[in-house]
Backbone as a printed PyTorch tensor [residue, N CA C, xyz], in Angstrom:
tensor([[[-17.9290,  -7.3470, 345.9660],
         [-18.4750,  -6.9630, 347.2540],
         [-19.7600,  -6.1950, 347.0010]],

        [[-20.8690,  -6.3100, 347.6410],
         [-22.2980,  -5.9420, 347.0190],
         [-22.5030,  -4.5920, 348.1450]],

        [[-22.6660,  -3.6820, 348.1500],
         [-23.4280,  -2.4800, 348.7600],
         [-23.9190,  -2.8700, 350.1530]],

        [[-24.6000,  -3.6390, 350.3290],
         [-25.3160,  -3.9650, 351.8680],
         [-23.8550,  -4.6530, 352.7350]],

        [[-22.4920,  -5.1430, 351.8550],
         [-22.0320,  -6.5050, 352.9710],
         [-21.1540,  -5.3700, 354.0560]],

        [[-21.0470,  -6.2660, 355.5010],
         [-20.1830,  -5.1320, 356.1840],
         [-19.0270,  -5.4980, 355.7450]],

        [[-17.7900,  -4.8890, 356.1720],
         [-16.0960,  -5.0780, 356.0090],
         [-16.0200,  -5.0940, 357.5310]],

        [[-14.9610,  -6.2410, 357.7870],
         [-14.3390,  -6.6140, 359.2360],
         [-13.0790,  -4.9200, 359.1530]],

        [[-13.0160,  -4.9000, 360.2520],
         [-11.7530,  -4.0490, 360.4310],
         [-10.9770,  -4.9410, 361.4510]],

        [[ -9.3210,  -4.8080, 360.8680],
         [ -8.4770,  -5.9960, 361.9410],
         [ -8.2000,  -5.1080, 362.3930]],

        [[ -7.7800,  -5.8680, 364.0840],
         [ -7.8140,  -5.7840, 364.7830],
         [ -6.5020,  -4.5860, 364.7920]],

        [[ -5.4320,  -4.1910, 366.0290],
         [ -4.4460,  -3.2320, 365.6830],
         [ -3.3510,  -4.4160, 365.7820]],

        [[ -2.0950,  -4.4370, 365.3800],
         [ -1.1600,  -5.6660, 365.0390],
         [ -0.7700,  -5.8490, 366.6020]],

        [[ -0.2010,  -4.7790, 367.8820],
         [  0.0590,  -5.2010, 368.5810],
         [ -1.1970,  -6.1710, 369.6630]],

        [[ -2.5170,  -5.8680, 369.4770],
         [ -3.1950,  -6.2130, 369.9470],
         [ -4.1430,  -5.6390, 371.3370]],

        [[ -3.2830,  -4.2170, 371.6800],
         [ -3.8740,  -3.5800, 372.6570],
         [ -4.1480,  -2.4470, 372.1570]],

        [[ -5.4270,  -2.1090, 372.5270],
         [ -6.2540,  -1.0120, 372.3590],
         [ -6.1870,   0.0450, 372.8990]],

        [[ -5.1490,   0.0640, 374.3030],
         [ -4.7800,   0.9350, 375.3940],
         [ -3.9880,   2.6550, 374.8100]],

        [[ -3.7740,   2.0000, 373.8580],
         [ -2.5460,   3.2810, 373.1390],
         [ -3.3810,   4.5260, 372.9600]],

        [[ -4.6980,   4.0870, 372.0760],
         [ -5.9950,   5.1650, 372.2300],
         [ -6.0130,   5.8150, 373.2220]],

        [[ -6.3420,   5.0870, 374.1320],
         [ -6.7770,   5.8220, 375.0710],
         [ -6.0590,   6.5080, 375.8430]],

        [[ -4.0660,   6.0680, 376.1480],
         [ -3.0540,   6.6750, 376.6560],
         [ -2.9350,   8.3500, 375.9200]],

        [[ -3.7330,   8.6010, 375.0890],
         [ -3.6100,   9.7790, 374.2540],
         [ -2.0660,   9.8080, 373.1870]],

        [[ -2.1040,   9.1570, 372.7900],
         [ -0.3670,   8.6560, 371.7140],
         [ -1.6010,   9.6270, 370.5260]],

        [[ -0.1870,  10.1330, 369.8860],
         [ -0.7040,  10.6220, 368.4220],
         [ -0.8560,   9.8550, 367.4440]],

        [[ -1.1400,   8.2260, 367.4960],
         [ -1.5060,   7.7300, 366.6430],
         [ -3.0550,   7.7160, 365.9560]],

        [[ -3.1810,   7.7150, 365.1010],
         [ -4.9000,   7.8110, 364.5250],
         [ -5.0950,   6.5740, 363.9790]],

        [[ -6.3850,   6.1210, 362.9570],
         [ -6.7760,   5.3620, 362.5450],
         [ -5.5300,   4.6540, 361.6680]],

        [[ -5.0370,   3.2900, 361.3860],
         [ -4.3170,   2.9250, 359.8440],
         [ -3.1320,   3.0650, 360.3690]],

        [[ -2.5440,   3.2850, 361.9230],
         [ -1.1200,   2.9130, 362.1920],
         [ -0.4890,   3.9710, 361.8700]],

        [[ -0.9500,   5.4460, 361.0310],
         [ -0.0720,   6.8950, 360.9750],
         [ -0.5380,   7.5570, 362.4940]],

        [[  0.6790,   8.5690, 362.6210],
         [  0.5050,   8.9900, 363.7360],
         [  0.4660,  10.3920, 363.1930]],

        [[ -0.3550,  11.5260, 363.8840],
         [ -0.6460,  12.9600, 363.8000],
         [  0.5550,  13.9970, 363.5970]],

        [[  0.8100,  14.5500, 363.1040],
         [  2.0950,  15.3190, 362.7310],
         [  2.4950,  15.8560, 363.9190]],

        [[  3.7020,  15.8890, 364.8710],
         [  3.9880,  17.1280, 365.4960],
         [  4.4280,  17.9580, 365.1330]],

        [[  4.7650,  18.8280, 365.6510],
         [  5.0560,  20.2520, 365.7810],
         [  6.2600,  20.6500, 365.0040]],

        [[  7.2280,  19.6560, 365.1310],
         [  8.8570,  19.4430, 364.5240],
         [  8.3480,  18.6920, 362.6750]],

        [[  7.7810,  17.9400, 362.5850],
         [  6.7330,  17.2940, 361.5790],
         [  6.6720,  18.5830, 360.3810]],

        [[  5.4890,  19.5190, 361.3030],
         [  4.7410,  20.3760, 360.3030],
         [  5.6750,  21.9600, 360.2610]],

        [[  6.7040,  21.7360, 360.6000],
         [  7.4730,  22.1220, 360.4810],
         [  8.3450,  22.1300, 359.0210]],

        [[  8.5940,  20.9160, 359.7080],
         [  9.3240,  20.2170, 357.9240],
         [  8.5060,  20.2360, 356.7900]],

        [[  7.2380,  20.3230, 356.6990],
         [  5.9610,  19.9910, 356.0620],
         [  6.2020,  21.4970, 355.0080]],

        [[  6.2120,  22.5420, 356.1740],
         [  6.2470,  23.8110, 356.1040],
         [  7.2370,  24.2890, 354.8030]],

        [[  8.3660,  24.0320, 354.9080],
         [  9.7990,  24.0100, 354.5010],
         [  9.3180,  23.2890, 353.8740]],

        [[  9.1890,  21.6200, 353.2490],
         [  8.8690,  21.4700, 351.8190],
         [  7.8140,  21.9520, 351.3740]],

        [[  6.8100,  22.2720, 351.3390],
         [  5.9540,  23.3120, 350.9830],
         [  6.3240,  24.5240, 350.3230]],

        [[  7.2530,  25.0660, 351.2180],
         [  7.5450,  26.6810, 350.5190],
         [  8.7450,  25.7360, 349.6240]],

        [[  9.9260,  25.0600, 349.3860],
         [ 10.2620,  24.4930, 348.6850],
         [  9.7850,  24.4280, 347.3470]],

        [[  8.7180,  24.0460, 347.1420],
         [  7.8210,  23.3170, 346.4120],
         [  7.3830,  24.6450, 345.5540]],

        [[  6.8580,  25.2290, 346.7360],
         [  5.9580,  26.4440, 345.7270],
         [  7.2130,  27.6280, 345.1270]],

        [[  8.2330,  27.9220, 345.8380],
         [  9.6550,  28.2510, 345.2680],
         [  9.7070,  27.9840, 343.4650]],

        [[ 10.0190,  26.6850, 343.5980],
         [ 10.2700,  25.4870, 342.3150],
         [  9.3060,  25.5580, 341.4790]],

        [[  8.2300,  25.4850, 341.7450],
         [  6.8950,  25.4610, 341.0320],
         [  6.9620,  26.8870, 340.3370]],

        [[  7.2630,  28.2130, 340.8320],
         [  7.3470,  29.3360, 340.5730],
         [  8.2460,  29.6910, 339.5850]],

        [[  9.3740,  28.5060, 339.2280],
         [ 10.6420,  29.1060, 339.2200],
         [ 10.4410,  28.0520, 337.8840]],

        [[  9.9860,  27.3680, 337.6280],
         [  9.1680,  26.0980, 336.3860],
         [  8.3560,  26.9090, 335.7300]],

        [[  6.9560,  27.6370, 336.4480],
         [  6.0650,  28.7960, 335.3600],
         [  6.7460,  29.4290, 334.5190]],

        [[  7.8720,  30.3510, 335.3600],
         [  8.5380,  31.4240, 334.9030],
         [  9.5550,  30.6030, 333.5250]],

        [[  9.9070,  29.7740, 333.7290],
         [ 10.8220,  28.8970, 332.8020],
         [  9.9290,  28.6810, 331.8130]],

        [[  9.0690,  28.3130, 331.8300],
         [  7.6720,  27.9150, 330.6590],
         [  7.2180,  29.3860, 330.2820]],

        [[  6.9270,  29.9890, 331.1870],
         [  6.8540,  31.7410, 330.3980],
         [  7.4020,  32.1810, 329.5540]],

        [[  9.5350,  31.8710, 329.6400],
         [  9.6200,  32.6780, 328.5970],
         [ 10.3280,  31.9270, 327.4280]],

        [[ 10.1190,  30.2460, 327.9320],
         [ 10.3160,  29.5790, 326.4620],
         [  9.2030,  29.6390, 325.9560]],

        [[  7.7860,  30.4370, 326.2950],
         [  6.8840,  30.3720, 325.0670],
         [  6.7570,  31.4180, 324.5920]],

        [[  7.0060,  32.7230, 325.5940],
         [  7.6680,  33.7300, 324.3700],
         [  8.3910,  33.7290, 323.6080]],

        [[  9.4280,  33.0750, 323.8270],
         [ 10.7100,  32.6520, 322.9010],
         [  9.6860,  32.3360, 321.3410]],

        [[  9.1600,  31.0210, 321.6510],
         [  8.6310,  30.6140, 320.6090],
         [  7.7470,  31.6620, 319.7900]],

        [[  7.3020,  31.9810, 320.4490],
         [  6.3440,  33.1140, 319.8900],
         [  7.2850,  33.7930, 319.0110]],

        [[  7.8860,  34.2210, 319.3930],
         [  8.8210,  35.0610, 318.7610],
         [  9.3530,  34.5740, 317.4460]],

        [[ 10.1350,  33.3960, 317.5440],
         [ 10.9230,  32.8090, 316.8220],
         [  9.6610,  32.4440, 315.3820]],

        [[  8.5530,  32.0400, 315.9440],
         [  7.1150,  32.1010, 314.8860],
         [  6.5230,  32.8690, 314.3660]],

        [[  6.6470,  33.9260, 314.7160],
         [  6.2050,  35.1670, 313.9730],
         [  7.5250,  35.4520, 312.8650]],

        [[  8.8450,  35.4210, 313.4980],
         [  9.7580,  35.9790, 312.6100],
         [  9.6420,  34.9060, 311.3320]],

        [[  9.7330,  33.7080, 311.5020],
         [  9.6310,  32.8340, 310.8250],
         [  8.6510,  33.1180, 309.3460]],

        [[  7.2890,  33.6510, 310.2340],
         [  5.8860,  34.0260, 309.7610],
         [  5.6210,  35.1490, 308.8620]],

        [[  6.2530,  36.2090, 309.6460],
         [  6.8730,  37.2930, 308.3530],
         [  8.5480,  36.7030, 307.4160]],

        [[  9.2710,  36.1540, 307.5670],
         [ 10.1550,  35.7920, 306.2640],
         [  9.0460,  35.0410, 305.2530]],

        [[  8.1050,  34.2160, 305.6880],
         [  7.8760,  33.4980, 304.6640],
         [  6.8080,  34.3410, 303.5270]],

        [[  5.9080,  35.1300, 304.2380],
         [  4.9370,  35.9830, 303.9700],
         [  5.5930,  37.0060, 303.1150]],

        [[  6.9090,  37.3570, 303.3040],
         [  7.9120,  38.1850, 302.1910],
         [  8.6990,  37.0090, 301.3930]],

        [[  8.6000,  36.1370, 301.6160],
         [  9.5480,  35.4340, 300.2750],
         [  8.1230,  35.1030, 299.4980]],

        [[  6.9220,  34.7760, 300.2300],
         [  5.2640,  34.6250, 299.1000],
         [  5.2310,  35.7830, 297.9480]],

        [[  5.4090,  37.2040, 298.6410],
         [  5.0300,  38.1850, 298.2950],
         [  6.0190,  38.4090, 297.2780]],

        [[  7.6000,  38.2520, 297.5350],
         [  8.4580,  38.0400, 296.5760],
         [  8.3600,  37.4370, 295.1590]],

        [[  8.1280,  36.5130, 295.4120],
         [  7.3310,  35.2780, 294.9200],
         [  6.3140,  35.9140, 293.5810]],

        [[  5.8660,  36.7020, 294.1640],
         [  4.6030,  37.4850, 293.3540],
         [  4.6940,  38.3840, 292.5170]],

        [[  5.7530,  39.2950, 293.3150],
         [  6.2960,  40.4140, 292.4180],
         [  6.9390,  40.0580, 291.3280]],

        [[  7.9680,  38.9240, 291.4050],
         [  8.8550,  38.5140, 290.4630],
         [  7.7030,  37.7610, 289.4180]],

        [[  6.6830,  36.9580, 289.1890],
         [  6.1630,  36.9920, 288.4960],
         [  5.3080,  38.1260, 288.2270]],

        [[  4.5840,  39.1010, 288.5590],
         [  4.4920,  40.1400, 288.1040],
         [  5.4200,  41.3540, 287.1680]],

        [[  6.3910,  41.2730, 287.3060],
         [  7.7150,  41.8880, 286.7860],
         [  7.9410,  41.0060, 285.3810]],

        [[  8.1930,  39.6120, 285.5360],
         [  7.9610,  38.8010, 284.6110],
         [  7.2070,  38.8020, 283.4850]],

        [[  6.0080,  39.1600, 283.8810],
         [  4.9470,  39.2130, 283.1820],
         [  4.7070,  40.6090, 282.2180]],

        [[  4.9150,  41.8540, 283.1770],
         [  4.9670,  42.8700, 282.5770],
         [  5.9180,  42.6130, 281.3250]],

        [[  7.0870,  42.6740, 281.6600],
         [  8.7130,  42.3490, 280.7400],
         [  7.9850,  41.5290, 278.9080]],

        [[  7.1860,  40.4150, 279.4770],
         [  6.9070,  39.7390, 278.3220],
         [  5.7940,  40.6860, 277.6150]],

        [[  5.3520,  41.5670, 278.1820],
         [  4.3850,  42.4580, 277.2180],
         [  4.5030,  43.5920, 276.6220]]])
């Protein structure tokens, strides 16, 4: 489709145009405008949502402290079995002299 061509828009399926103008909450594409009972519900999954969403951060918060944690301890054993590691050949070494 090239930039200049127009696009047809079809027509509405029932064929009358009258509904517009009766003021119906329908809009463009056959959805109709939320009422009141609608954005309501909208409302309620929304706070739902952001509830859950809140309640997912907090879950990811403190499995990455967790980790944190569990990596450092990890981080100091190994850094003392290196250092271990060192002494005992140092000790070693002395012994043979």
């Amino acid at each position: 489709m090239n930039a200049g061509a127009e696009t047809e828009v079809d027509p509405p399926v029932d064929g009358d145009s009258s509904a517009a103008e009766s003021g119906s909450n329908e809009v463009s594409g056959g959805r109709s405008d939320p009422s009141p009972l609608n954005q309501g519900e909208i409302l309620r999954t929304l706070a739902t949502v952001e509830k859950d969403s809140k309640a997912i951060a907090e879950s990811f918060s403190s499995l990455f402290a967790s980790l944190r944690s569990t990596l450092s301890e990890v981080t100091i054993k190994n850094q003392f079995l290196a250092n271990e590691g060192s002494l005992m050949v140092v000790i070693g070494y002395r012994k043979l002299s």
